[in-house]
C-alpha positions as CSV (number, residue, x, y, z in Angstrom):
1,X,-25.9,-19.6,75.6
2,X,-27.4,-16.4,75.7
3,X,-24.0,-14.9,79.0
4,X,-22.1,-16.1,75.9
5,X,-23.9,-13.8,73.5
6,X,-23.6,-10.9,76.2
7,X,-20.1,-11.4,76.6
8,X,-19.6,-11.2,72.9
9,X,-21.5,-7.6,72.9
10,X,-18.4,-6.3,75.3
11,X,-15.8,-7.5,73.1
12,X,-17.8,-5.5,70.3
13,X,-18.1,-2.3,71.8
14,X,-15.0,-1.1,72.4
15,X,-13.5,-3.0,69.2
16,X,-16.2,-0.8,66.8
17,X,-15.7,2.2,68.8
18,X,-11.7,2.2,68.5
19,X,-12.4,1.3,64.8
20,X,-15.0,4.3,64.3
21,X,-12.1,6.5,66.1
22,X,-9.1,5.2,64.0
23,X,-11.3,5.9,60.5
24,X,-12.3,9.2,61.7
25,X,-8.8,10.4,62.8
26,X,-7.1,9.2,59.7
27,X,-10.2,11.2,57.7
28,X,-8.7,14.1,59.6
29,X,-5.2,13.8,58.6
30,X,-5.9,12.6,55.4
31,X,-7.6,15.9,55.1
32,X,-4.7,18.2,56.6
33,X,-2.4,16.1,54.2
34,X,-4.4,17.2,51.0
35,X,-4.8,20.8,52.4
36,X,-1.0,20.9,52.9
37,X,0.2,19.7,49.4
38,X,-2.5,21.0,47.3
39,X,-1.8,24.4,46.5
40,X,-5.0,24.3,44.1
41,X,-7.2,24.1,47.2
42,X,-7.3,27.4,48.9
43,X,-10.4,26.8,51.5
């Protein structure tokens, strides 16, 4: 029981770690988008 339990911790790792990637790139863009079409925003 407890190989199974480490097995699951190295499906989680990269699965969280793609996940914290994707949220921070679309953060990014989401930012660049608003800075873009915003003509308010000058910073």
């Amino acid at each position: 029981q407890g190989k199974n339990n480490l097995q699951a911790i190295w499906i989680l790792i990269p699965t969280f770690t793609l996940l914290t990637f994707a949220l921070t790139l679309l953060t990014f863009v989401g930012e660049g988008i608003r800075n873009a079409f915003d003509p308010r925003r000058s910073g």
